[in-house]
C-alpha positions as CSV (number, residue, x, y, z in Angstrom):
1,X,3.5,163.6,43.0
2,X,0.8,164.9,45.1
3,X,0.8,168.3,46.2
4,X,-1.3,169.1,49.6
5,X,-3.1,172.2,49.4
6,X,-6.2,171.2,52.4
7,X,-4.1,172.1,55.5
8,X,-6.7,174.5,56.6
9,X,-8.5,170.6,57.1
10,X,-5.5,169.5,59.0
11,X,-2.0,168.7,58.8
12,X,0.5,166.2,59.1
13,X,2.4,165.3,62.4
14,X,5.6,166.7,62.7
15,X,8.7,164.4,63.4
16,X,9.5,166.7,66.5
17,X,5.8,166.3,68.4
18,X,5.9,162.6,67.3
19,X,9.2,162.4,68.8
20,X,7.7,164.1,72.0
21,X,4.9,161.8,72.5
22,X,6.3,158.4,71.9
23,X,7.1,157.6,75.6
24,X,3.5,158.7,77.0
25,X,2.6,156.3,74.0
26,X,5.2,153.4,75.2
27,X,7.2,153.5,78.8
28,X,5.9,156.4,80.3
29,X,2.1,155.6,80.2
30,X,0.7,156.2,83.8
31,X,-2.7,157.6,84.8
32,X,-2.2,161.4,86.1
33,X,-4.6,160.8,88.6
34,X,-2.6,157.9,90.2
35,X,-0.6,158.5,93.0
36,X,2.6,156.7,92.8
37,X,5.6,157.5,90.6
38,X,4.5,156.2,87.9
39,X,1.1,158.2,87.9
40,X,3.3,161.5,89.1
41,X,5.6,161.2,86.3
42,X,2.6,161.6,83.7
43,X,1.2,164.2,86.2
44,X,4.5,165.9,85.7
45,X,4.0,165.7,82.0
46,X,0.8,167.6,81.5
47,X,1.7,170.1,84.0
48,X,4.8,170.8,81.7
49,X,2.7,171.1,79.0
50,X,-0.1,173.1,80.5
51,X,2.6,175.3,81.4
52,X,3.8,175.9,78.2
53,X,0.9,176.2,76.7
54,X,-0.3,178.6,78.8
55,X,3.3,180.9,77.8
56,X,1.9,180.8,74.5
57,X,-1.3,182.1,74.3
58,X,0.1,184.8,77.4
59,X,-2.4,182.9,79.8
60,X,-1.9,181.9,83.3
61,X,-1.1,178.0,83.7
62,X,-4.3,177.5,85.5
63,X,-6.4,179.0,82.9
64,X,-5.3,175.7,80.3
65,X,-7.7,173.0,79.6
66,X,-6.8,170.1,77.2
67,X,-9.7,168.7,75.1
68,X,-10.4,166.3,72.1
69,X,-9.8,169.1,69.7
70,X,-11.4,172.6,68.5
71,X,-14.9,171.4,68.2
72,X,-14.8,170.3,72.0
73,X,-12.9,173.6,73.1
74,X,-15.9,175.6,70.7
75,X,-18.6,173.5,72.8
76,X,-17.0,174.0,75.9
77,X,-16.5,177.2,75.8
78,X,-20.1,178.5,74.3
79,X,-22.2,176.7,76.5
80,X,-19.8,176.4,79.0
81,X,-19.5,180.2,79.5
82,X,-23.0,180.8,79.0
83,X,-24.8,177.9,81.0
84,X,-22.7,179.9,84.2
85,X,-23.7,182.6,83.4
86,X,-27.2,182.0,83.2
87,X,-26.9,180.1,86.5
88,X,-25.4,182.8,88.0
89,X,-27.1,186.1,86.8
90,X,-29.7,185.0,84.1
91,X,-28.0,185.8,81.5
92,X,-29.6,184.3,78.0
93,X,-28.1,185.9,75.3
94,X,-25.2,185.0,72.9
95,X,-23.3,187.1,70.2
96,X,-21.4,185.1,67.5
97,X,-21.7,185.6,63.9
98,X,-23.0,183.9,60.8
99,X,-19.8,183.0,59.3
100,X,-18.3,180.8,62.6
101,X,-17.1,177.1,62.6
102,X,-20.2,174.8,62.9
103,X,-19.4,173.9,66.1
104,X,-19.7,177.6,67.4
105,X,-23.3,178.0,65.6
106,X,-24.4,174.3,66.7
107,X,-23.2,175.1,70.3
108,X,-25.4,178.9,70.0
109,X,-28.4,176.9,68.8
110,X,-28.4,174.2,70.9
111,X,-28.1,177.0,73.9
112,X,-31.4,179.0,72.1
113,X,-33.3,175.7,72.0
114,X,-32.8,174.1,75.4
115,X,-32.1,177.2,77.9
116,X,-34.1,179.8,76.1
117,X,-31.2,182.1,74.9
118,X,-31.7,184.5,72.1
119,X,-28.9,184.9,69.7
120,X,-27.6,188.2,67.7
121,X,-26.0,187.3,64.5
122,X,-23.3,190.4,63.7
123,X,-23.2,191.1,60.1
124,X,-20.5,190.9,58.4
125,X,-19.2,192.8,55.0
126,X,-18.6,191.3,51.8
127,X,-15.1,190.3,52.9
128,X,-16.3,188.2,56.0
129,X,-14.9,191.4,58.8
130,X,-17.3,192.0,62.0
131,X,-17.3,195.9,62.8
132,X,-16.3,196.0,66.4
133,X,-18.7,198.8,66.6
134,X,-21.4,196.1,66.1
135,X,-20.2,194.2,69.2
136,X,-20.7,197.1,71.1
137,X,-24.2,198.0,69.6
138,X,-25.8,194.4,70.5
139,X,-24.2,194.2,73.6
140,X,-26.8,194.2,76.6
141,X,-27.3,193.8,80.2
142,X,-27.7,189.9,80.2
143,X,-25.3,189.3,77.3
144,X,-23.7,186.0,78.3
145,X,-20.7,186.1,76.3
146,X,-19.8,187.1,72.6
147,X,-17.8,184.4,70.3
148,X,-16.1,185.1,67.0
149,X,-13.5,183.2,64.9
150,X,-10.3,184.7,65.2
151,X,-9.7,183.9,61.2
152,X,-12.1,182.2,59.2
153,X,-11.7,179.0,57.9
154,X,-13.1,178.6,54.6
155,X,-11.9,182.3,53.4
156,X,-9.2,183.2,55.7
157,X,-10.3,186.4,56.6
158,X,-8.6,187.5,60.1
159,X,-10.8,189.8,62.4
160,X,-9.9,192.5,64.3
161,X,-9.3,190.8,67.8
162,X,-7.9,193.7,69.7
163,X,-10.9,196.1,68.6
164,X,-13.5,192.8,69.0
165,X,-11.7,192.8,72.7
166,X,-12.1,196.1,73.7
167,X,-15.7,196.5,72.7
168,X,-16.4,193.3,74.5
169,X,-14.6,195.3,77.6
170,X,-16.0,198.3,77.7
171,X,-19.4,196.3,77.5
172,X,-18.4,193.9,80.5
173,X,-18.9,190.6,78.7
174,X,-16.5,187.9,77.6
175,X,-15.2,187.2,74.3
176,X,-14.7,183.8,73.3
177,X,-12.1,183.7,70.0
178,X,-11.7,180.8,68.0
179,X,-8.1,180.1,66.9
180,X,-8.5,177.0,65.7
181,X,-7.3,178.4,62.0
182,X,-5.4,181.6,63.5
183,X,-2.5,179.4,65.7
184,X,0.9,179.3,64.3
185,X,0.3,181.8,61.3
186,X,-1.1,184.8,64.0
187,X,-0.2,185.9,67.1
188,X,-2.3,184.2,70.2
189,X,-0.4,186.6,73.2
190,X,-1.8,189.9,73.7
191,X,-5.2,189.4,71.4
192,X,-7.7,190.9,74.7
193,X,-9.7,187.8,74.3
194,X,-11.0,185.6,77.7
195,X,-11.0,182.5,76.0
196,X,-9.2,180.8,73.1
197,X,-10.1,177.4,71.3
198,X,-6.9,175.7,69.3
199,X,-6.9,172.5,67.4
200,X,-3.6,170.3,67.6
201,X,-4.3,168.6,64.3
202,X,-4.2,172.1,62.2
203,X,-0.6,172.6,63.9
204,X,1.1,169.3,63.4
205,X,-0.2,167.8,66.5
206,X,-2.2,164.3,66.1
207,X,-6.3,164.5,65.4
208,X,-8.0,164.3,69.0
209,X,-5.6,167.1,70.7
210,X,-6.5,170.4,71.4
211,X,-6.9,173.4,74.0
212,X,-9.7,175.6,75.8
213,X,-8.0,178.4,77.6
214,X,-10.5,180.5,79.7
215,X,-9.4,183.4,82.2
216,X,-9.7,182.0,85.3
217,X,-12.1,184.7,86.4
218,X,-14.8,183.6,84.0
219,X,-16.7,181.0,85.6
220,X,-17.4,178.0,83.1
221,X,-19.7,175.1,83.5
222,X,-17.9,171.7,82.5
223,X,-19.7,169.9,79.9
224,X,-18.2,166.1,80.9
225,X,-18.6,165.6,85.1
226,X,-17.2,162.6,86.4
227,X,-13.4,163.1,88.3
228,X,-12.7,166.1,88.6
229,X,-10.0,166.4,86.4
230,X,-8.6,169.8,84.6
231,X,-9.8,171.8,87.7
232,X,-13.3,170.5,87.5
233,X,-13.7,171.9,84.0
234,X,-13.1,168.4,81.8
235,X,-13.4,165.6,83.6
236,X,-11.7,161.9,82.0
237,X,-8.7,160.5,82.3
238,X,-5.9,162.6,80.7
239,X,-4.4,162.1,77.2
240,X,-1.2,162.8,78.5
241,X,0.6,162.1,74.9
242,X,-2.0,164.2,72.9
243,X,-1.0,167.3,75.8
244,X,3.0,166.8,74.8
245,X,1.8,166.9,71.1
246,X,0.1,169.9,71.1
247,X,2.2,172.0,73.8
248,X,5.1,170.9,71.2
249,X,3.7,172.2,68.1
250,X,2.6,175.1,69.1
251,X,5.8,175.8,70.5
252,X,7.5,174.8,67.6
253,X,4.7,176.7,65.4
254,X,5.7,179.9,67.6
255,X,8.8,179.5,67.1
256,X,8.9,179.8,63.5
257,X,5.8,181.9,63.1
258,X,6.9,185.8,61.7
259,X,9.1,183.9,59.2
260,X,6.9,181.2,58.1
261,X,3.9,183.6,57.6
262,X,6.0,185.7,55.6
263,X,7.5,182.7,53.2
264,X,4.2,181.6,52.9
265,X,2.3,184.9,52.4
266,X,4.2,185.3,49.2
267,X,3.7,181.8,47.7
268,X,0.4,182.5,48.4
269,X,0.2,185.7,46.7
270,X,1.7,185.2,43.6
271,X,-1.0,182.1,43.4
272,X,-3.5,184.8,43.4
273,X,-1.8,187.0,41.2
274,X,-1.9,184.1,38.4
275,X,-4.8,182.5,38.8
276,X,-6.6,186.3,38.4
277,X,-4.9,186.5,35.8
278,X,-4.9,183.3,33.8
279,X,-9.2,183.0,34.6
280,X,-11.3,185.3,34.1
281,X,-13.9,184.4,35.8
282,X,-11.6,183.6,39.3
283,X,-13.3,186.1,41.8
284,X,-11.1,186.0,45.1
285,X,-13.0,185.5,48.3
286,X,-12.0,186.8,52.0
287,X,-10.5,189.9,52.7
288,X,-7.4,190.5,50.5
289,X,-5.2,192.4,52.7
290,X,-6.4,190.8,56.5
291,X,-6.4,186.9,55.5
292,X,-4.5,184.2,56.8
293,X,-0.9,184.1,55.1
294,X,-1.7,180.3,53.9
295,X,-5.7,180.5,52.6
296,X,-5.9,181.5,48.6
297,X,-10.0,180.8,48.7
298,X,-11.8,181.7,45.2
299,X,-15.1,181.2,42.9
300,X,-15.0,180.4,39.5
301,X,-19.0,181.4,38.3
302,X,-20.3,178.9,35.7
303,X,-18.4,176.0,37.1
304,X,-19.1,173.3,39.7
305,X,-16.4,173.5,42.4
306,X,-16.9,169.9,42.7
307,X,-15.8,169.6,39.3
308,X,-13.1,171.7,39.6
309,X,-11.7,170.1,42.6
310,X,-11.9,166.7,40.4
311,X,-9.9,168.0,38.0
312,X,-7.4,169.5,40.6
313,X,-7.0,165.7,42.2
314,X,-6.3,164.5,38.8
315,X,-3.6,167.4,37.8
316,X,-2.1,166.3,41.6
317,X,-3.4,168.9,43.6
318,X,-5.4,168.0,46.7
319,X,-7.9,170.7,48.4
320,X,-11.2,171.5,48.8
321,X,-14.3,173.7,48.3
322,X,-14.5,175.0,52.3
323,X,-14.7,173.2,55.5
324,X,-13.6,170.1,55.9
325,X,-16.6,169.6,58.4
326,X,-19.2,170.2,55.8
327,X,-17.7,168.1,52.9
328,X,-20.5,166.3,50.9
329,X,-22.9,169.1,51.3
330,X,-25.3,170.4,48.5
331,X,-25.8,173.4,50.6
332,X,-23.9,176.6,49.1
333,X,-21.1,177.8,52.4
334,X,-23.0,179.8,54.7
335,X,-20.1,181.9,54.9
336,X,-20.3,183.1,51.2
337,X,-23.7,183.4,51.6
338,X,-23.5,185.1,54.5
339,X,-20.5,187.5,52.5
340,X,-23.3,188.5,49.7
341,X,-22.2,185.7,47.5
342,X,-25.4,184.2,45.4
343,X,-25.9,180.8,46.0
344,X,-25.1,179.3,42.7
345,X,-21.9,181.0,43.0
346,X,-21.0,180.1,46.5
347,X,-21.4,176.5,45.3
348,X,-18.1,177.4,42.5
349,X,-15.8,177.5,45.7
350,X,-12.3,176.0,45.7
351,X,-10.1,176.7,48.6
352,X,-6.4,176.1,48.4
353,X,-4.7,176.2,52.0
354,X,-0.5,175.9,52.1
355,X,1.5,174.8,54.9
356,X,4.9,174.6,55.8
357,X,6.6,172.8,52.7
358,X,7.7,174.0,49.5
359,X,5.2,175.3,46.6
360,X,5.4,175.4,43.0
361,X,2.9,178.7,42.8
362,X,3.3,178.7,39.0
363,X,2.7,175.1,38.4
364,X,-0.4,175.4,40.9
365,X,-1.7,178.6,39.4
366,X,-1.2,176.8,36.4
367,X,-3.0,173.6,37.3
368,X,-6.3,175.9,38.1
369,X,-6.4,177.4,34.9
370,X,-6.8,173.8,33.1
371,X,-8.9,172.7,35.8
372,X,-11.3,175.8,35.1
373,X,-11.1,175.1,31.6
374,X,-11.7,171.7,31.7
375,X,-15.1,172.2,33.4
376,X,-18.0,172.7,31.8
377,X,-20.6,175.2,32.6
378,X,-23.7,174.2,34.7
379,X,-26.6,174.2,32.7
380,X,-29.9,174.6,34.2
């Protein structure tokens, strides 16, 4: 039997938010935009959804837009933000970091090569955290807007949102956090931020589903026109099923959050403890006290992680070396790297990522060690 350790990469669809999307899917499928009952009733749908939503992430309905999924909520929001602000003051400069999602640092470079921005990477320690006090140092006059991942994704380390917030404040720019890893394990309400991207399919929500919420104060500059659709902000044709999914699961995800992070925390934990203990050449990566309660990330120096992950698949454990997104790469992770890891070590990453079902942490731990051992060394 399998065991699924890769739902940092995304997870499967709960029976409830199946259950809540099958008549959008079937009997209830009208265009939102249509106006006769059939096209209200759907209209009805996503309103109900936007509004819960919107409860939460503690944002006001109006502030809710529904994308394809985290990567389009990343894009919309970078350039989105910035392009209006440029527009509308001249503002051409970004802060992010060197350890976001790639479709944060795409979106920064694709702003620095066709409007001209320049873009402040913030440094991070050799546990992936962003000083707050950093935000506020790079901070200037025509600083468009300042994005950073709420928790990272290959390594799990969670930022300080509340301190990243207030620095942002006190500077007068807009912080942009992704929380496409963060939802369901940390709390969305109350984080400071402007704007927060969430991806349906890492909370039991189908692939294609997923949420930009901007305060309605920011101005933002859509990135699809056609319709007018989502306020102006996201123009197409609804998915009213994919809006029912994800307002369901993260409901649901809310719901079940403190305990859930806790259960999990402590499978997670005594995974680390073992594996430590039973390799000595495991180094954990990520901050080891502010990390995401489901993200056990590691390097094992001498190995290939490849290999490892091989011989992880064939012991029945499934997960991966980092981001889904950058699988196949020969390229060490640019957060490691970024996190004073040397490259040939950074290429020795395995990431193991537990969800909402039950864990064996012994066998797992166990399963790592002979995975290790299996490996040879890399011989240059």
């Amino acid at each position: 039997m399998t065991v699924y350790l890769d739902n940092a990469a995304t997870t499967p669809v709960r029976p409830e938010v199946l259950a809540a999307m099958l008549p959008y899917l079937t009997s209830e499928f009208g265009n939102p935009s249509s106006h006769h009952e059939v096209g209200e009733a759907a209209a009805r749908a996503v309103d109900d959804a936007r509004r819960r939503v919107a409860a939460a992430l503690g944002m006001r309905v109006g502030d809710v837009i529904f994308t394809s999924g985290g990567t389009e909520a990343n894009n919309l929001a970078v350039k989105g933000i910035a392009v209006a602000a440029m527009v509308a003051r001249g503002a051409r400069h970004l802060i992010t970091t060197p350890i976001e999602h790639e479709s944060v640092l795409a979106s920064a470079d694709h702003l620095r090569r066709v409007h001209g921005f320049e873009v402040t990477l913030l440094p991070v320690d050799g546990r992936g955290r962003v000083d707050p006090a950093e935000l506020a140092a790079a901070a200037r006059a025509d600083t468009a807007l300042a994005s950073v991942g709420y928790a990272n994704n290959e390594v799990g380390t969670v930022q300080d949102a509340a301190g990243l917030a207030a620095a942002a404040a006190a500077a007068g720019i807009p912080l942009h956090l992704d929380a496409v890893q963060a939802a369901g394990w940390l709390p969305l309400s109350g984080t400071g931020a402007d704007a927060i991207s969430i991806a349906g399919h890492k909370l039991g929500a189908p692939k294609g589903t997923g949420v930009l919420a901007v305060r309605g104060r920011i101005p933002l500059e859509p990135l699809l026109h056609g319709g007018g659709q989502e306020r102006g902000r996201r123009s197409g044709t609804e998915n009213v099923a994919g809006a029912v999914a994800v307002a369901t699961a993260l409901e649901l995800a809310e719901a079940e959050r403190s305990a859930e992070s806790a259960r999990v925390a402590a499978v997670r934990d005594e995974v680390v403890a073992r594996v430590l203990t039973a390799v000595p050449a495991a180094r954990l990566t990520g901050d080891p006290v502010h990390r995401l309660p489901g993200t056990a990330s590691f390097t094992f120096a001498g190995t290939s992680g490849e290999a490892v992950l091989l011989e992880l698949e064939r012991r029945g454990i499934t997960s991966s070396s980092g981001s889904a997104c950058a699988a196949g790469s020969d390229e060490p992770s640019h957060v490691l790297v970024a996190m004073g890891v040397p490259a040939d070590v950074a290429r020795t990453a395995v990431r193991l990522t537990f969800g909402h079902g039950p864990v064996d942490a012994a066998a797992v731990a166990t399963a790592v060690a002979a995975a290790v051992s299996a490996v040879h060394p890399v011989r240059g």
